[in-house]
C-alpha positions in Angstrom: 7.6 -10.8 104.6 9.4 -8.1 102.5 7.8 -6.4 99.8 10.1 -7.6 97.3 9.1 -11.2 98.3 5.2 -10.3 98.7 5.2 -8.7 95.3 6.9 -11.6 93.8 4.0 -13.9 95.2 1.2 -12.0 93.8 3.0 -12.1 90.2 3.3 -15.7 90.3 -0.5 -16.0 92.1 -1.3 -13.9 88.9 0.4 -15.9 86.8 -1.5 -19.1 87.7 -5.1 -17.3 87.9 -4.5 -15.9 84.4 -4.0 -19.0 82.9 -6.3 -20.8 85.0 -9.4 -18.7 84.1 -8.7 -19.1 80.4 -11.1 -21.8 80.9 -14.1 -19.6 81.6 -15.4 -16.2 80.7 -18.1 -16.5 83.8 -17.1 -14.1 86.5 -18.4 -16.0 89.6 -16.3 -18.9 88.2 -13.5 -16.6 87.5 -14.3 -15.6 91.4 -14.2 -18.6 93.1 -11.0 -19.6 91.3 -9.0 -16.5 92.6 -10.8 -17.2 95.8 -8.8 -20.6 95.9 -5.8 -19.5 94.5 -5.3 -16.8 97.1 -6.6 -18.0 100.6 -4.6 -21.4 99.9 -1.6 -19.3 98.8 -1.1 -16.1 100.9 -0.3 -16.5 104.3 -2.5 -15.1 106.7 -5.7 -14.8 104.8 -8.3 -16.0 107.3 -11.2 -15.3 104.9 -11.1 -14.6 101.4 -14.5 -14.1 99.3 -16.4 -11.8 97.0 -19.5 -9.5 97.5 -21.7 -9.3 94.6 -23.3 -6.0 94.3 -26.9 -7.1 93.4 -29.9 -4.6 93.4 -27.9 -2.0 95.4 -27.3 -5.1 97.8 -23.9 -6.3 98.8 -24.5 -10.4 99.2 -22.0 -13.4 99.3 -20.1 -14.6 96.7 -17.6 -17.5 96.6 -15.2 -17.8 99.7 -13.2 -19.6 101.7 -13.1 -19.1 105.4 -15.4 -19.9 108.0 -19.1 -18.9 107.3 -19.8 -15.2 105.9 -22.5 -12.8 106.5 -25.1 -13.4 104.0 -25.9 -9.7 103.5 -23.8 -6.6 104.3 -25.9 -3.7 105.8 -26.1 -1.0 103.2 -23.1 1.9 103.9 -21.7 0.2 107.1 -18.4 -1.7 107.0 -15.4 -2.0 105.1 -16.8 -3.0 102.0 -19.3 -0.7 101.5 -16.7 2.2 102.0 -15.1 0.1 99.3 -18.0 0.5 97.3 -19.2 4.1 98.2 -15.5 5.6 97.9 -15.0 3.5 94.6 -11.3 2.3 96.1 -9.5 0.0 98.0 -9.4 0.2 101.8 -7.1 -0.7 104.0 -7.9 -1.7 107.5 -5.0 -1.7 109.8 -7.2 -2.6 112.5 -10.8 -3.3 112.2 -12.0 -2.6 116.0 -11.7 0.6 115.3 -12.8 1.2 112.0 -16.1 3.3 112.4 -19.6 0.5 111.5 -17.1 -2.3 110.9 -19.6 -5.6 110.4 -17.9 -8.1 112.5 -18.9 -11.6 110.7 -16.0 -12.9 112.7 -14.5 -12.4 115.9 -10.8 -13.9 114.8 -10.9 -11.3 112.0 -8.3 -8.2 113.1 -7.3 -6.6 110.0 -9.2 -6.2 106.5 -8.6 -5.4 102.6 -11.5 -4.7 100.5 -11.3 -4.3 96.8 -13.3 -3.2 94.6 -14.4 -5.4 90.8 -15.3 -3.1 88.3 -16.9 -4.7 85.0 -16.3 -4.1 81.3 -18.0 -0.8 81.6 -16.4 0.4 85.0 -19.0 0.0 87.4 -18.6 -2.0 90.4 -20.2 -5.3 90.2 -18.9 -7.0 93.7 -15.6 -6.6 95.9 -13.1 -8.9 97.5 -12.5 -9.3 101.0 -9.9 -10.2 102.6 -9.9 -10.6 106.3 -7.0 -11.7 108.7 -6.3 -12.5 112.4 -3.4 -10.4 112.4 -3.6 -6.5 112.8 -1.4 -5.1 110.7 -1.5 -7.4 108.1 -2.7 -5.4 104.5 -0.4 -2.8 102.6 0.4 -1.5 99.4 1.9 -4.3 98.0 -1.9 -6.2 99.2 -3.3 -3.4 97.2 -1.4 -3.4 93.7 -1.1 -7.4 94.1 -5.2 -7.8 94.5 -6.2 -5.0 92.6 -4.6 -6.1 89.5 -6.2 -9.6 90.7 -9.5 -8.2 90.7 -9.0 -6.7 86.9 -8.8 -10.8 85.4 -12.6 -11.4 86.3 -13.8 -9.2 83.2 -10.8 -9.7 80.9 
């Protein structure tokens, strides 16, 4: 897919999730909305779900995929690089990404980004796993990091 055409699928993804979660200001609600919204609508999302950070925990949120780790180890893995370098990371390849927490043997390639709440601190991130390698870029980033911003707005 090009990048014109993947960034014209988050804006209309965006547009739906922004009117959708009118209907709530509860951001595991909001969650679980964008959850849908995205693994039903973006090809290649194998699993797509939210770790909330809770008591310097990262634990399951909504998804969609096959079943999730319950608990991420803390500082191992994709999302708590997310978390500990307060960005988005993008994993071309997960095998060789140093820790990675395999929940899933299909998953290849990973996104991670993070939620930050009204007063900037990260409250959870979103992960999105694939079977493909390769399958995350910038356009992935901008699309779901301006996806992640709706959840406390």
């Amino acid at each position: 897919m090009t990048n014109e055409k993947k960034a014209g699928r988050y804006a209309r993804i965006y547009a739906q999730a922004e009117t959708l979660i009118k209907a709530t200001t509860h951001p595991v609600s909001r969650m679980a909305t964008l959850t849908a919204l995205l693994h039903h609508k973006q090809s290649g999302f194998f699993w797509t779900g939210f770790y909330l950070l809770e008591q310097g925990a990262l634990v399951v949120g909504p998804y969609q995929g096959p079943v999730a780790c319950l608990n991420l180890k803390k500082d191992t893995g994709v999302c708590w690089a997310a978390v500990n370098r307060g960005e988005s990371v993008v994993v071309a390849d997960v095998h060789q990404f140093p820790g990675h927490i395999a929940c899933s043997s299909q998953s290849n390639s990973e996104i991670v980004v993070p939620v930050r709440n009204g007063a900037g601190e990260i409250v959870a991130v979103l992960d999105v796993d694939s079977r493909d390698f390769d399958r995350f870029d910038e356009e992935d980033r901008k699309g779901l990091e301006k996806m992640v911003e709706l959840i406390y707005s």
